[in-house]
DOMIMAR-412026 format. One record per residue (C-alpha): residue in one letter; x, y, z. Coordinates in pm, whole numbers, plus 50000, padded with zeros to 5 digits. Example, Ala and Ser with C-alpha at 12.3 -4.5 7.8 and 13.67 -1.06 7.14 Angstrom:
2
A512304955050780/S513674989450714/
//
This chain:
523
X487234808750537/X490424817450756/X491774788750935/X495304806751137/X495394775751357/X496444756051029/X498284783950917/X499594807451187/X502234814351020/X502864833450647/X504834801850525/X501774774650600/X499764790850355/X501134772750042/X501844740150206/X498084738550355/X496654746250039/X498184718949816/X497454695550061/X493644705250064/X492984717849719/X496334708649522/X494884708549180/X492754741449221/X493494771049072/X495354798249335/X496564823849071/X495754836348705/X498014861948532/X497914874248168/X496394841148087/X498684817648291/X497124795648588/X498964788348870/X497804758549089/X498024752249460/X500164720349418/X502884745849229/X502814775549433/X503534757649676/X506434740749497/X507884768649308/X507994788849661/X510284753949788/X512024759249476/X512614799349571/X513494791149913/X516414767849875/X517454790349563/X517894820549751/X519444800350032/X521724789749807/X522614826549694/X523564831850071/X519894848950160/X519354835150553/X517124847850850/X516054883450823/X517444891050514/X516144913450314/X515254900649913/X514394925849662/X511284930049423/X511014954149195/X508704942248872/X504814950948773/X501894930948976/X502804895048890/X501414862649000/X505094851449036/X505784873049342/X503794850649553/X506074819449479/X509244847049607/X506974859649888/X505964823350015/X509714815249907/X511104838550181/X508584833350433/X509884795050409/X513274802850476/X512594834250765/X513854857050443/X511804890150370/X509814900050116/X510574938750039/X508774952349699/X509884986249603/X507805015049476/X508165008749089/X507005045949031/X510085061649197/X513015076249064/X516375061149041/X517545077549388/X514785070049566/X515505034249464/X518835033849538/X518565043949912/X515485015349964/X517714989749863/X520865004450031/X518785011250360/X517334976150352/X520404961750303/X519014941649998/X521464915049889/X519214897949594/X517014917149394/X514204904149134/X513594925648855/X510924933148582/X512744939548214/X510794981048243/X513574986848539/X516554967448395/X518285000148285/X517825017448601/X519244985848804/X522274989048562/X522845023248696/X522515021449045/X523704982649100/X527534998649221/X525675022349466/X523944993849646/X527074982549842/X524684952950023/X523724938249623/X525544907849510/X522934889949254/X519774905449042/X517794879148925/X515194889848562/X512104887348586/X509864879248230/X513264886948062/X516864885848037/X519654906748061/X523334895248018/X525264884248368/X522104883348555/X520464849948620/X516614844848478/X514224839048727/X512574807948545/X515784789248474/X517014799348801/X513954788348987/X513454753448807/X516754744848876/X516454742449260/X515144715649522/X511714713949528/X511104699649887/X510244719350138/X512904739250339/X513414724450695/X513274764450903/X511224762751128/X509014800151098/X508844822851457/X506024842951534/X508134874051537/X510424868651166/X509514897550929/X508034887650665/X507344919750431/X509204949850488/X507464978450272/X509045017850262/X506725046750380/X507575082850295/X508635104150638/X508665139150748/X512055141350696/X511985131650341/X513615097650425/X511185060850350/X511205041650684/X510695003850594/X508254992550800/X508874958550975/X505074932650943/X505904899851080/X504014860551111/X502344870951410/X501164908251256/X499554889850980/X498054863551188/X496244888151378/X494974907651072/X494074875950918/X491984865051222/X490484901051257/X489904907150883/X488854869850834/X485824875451111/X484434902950901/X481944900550596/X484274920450374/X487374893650378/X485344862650402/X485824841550076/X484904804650004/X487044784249826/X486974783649463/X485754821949415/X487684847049251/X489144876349369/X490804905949207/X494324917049257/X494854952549057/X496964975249338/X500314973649331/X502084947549538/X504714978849637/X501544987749870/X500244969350237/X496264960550013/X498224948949682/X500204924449879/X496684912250079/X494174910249862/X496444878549705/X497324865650107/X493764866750202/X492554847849872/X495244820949912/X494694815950264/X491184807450184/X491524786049891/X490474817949674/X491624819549320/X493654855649266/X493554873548966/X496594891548881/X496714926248692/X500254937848590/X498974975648602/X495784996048641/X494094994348319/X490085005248343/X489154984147993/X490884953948133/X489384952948468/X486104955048328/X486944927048079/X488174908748356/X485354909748579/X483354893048332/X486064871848127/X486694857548478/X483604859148693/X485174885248999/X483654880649298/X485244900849553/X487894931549433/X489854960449611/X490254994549443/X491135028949564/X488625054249453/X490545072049181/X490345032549018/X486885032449068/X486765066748900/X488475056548623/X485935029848587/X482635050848585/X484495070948271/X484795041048094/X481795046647849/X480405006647874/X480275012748220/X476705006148251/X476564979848037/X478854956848189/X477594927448346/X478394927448718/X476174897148786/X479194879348972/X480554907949174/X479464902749542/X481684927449726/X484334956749629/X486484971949912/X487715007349873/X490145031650089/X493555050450083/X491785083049998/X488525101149997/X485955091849761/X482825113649719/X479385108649773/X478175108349393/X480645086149284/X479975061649578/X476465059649462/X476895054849111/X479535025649196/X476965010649432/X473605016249172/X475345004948865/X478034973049002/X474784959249256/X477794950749461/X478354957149890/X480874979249911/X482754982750219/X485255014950296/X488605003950457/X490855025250652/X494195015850789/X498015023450742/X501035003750633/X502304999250956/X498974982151060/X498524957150826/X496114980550642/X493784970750938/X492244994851102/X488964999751108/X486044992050812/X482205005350690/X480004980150640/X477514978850340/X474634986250560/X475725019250675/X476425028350257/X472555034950316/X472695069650294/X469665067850564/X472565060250840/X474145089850794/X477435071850787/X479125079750427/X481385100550564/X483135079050818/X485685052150773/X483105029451012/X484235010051324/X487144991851461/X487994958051354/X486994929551619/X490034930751870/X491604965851776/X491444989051998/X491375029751833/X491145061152052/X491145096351949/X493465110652199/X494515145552294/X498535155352289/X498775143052643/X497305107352521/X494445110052691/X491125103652525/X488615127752450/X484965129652441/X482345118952182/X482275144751911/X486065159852007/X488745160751737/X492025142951889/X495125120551725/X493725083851603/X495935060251799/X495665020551703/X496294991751961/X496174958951773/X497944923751728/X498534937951402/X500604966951485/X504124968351292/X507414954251495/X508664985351388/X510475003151163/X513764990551031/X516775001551180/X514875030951317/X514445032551687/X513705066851738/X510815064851458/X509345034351610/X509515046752004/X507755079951860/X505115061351653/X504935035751927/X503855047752236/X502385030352527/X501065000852356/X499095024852072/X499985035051733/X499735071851637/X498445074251294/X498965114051247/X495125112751175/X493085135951347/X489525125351400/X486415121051643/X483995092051716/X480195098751688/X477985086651922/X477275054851743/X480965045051794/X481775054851438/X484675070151343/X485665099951122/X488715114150970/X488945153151026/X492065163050918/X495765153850935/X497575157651212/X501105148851055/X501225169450666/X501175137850488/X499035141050129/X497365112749994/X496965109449602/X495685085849466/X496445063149766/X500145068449733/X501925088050082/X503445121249957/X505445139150236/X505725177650171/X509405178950292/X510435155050044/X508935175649781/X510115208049908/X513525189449920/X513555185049536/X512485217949465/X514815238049678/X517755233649441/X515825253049152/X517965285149085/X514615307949066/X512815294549453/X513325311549747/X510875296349972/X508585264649938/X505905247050089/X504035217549929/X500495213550081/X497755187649944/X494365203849790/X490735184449716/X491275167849359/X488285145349181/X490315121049074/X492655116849303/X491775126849645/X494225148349668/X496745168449470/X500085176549589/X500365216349523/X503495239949586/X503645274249741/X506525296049583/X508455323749676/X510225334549416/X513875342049412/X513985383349349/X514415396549014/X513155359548886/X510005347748747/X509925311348703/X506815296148540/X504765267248708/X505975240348454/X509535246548513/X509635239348859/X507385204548787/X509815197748524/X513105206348790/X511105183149067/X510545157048794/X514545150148804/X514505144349161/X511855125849246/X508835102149141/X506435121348908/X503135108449153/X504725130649421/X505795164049221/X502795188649181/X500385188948994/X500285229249049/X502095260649178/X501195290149318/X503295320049368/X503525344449717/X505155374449853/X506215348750159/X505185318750358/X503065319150696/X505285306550969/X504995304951348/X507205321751588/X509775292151583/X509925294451182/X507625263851111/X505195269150800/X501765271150877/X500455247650662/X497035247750822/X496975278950710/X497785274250308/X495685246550314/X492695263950432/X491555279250101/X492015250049866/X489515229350188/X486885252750253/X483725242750222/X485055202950220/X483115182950493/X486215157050484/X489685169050447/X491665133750420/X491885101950301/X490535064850451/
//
């Protein structure tokens, strides 16, 4: 179980661990085991090397590489040294890229051999970048991580850790179009750790195994391997979603506790052994990010005999927020529909646009007040005093309590869409597909999708005189920006539904694609 008074700090973890368990296992990854005694050594090892590449308090370090148990020896490795740990979306585009690392003023980077090329392009554009280190590769003038790694002191570094350093700075997409790196720090992830540690769902005993397929880019990648260390878990690390290979893995390795957003766990009721697996060892699976439905909840539960628990939280909490317990799965409660209640010592109102709370059964703003709230976002006071504001959090979530202190999410207050559990702004969207010689007008809006929750979807008003097809402005937005956040479809229209001041009524748009949907966003 959790123990923060041994480890309050992001840095402990490691250190406590080899001294209690050295020999155990902490991490497997394509076949490669990891123990406690050289995590714990190879993140020494990390620290001193970066120190020695100039990396001191604050800074920000650079990942940008598939799910690999060696980001946890460079996560620990910063944490050691008051460095921060800032893994980039590997499914953007070369721009997007460039600004994250330019923005967070990223000095080393660590990269995987599928992003070499694009490093080589943008490296001169990153005016902050001075070394790139390969990772599971090599590329001429650039140091490999191994050799580089092996090479340093292995005792531990003699900072002494604050409650307030940063530890993990990860980008979310904004309304302007703009990622704002948000700021989690020792004391954020103590609190979540305490919270989430309290709670059935992130209880582990030492020695069981626990599955670590989301991308480390994302706030449940990066704690489904904290929460298993802390606790003397082993972590089993997949480079990429792969249905076949989880399966394989749940049995090749015995999984006992795993974390999957529900287009994974789609994915994995397609797979046609699906009901012949053996699930025997799977105690609990954790789900969230975006909506799931009802059928395939029930299928997951009947054919894995697992508890599942429904998670909902945001980036800049720690992914804490608030959780459904097995129990109400029982369709009996009533519950299915609700992202459950609020972790132990988080406080979540739904509030009106004064900030006032409303009643029982009233749709209002979800606003979070928690130990685990983000510092902020980096280098952007504005952003943080507006998301910030009198000790709560606004999520952007619109939703309403039910009398049994459950909540539910209505609808989305900010426009955000949620696919797949990736953040897809429209205005960044729109952004890209502005420059297309044939558009007019745009407005990207998110519609119900199976598979993914959500599908982003744009609005067109053609240019007159032009008639541009539906693949050619997908293929123009391709070029701009990741391919998870162009759409999926267009739709064309004589002209776009705005208010009196010019903004688009996306309510409005939206309203078609959701009728009839009892739940119009994602946990």
């Amino acid at each position: 179980m959790l123990d923060t008074k041994t480890m309050p700090h992001v840095a402990d973890v490691p250190r406590v661990q080899a001294e209690q368990r050295g020999s155990e296992v902490a991490f497997w990854c394509k076949g490669e085991e990891t123990t406690f005694a050289e995590l714990d050594t190879r993140a020494n090892q990390v620290g001193h090397g970066l120190s020695a590449l100039g990396v001191g308090p604050n800074q920000r370090v650079g990942y940008l590489a598939k799910n690999t148990a060696l980001y946890y020896e460079m996560l620990y490795g910063c944490a050691k040294i008051r460095a921060v740990m800032n893994a980039v979306n590997t499914r953007l585009a070369a721009p997007e890229v460039q600004f994250i690392l330019s923005d967070a003023q990223v000095s080393v980077l660590f990269v995987g051999p599928e992003w070499f090329d694009m490093i080589d392009q943008i490296k001169d554009e990153c005016p902050h970048l001075e070394h790139i280190i390969a990772v599971e590769g090599e590329r001429e003038g650039w140091l490999e991580y191994s050799s580089w790694r092996d090479g340093q002191n292995s005792a531990a570094p003699d900072a002494k850790t604050l409650d307030d350093d940063d530890v993990i700075q990860l980008y979310t997409s904004g309304t302007t179009g703009l990622p704002k790196g948000v700021m989690l720090t020792n004391a954020n992830y103590e609190s979540f750790m305490e919270q989430a540690g309290s709670l059935q769902w992130a209880g582990y005993d030492a020695g069981e195994v626990v599955m670590n397929a989301m991308p480390l880019f994302h706030v449940a990648g990066v704690n489904a391997g904290l929460l298993a260390t802390a606790q003397g878990a082993k972590t089993v690390v997949l480079p990429e979603i792969n249905p076949a290979e989880i399966l394989d893995l749940i049995e090749s390795q015995k999984i006992n506790h795993a974390f999957w957003v529900p287009a994974v766990i789609l994915m994995l009721s397609q797979m046609p052994d699906f009901r012949e697996r053996d699930y025997s060892t799977l105690k609990q699976v954790f789900y969230g990010a975006s909506p799931i439905t009802e059928d395939l909840l029930k299928t997951a539960v009947e054919v894995m005999g697992a508890q599942f628990t429904q998670l909902y939280g945001l980036t800049e909490t720690v992914g804490g927020g608030t959780y459904l317990p097995p129990e109400a799965h029982n369709p009996s409660w009533g519950k299915l529909r609700s992202c459950g209640v609020p972790y132990p010592s988080t406080i979540i109102r739904c509030v009106d646009a004064a900030g006032e709370p409303v009643p029982t059964g009233e749709v209002g703003e979800i606003v979070i007040q928690s130990g685990f709230v983000m510092k902020g976002y980096w280098n952007r006071p504005e952003a943080t005093e507006d998301a910030i504001r009198n000790g709560f959090f606004h999520t952007g979530d619109a939703g309403y309590f039910d009398e049994d202190g459950f909540l539910f999410i209505h609808d989305r207050v900010k426009d955000m869409i949620v696919s797949g559990g990736e953040n897809v702004y429209p205005a960044e969207v729109e952004n890209a597909i502005f420059g297309h010689p044939d558009v007019a007008d745009v407005a990207v809006i998110g519609i119900p999708d199976e598979k993914w929750g959500e599908a982003v979807k744009a609005i067109i008003v053609a240019k007159e005189g032009t008639d541009p097809s539906p693949d050619s402005i997908i293929a123009w937005a391709r070029e701009k920006i990741a391919g998870y956040k162009c759409p999926k479809s267009v739709d064309f229209i004589e002209a776009l539904p705005r208010n009196p001041s010019g903004k688009i009524l996306r309510k409005d748009l939206r309203e078609p694609y959701w009728a009839g949907q009892e739940r119009r966003v994602g946990g």
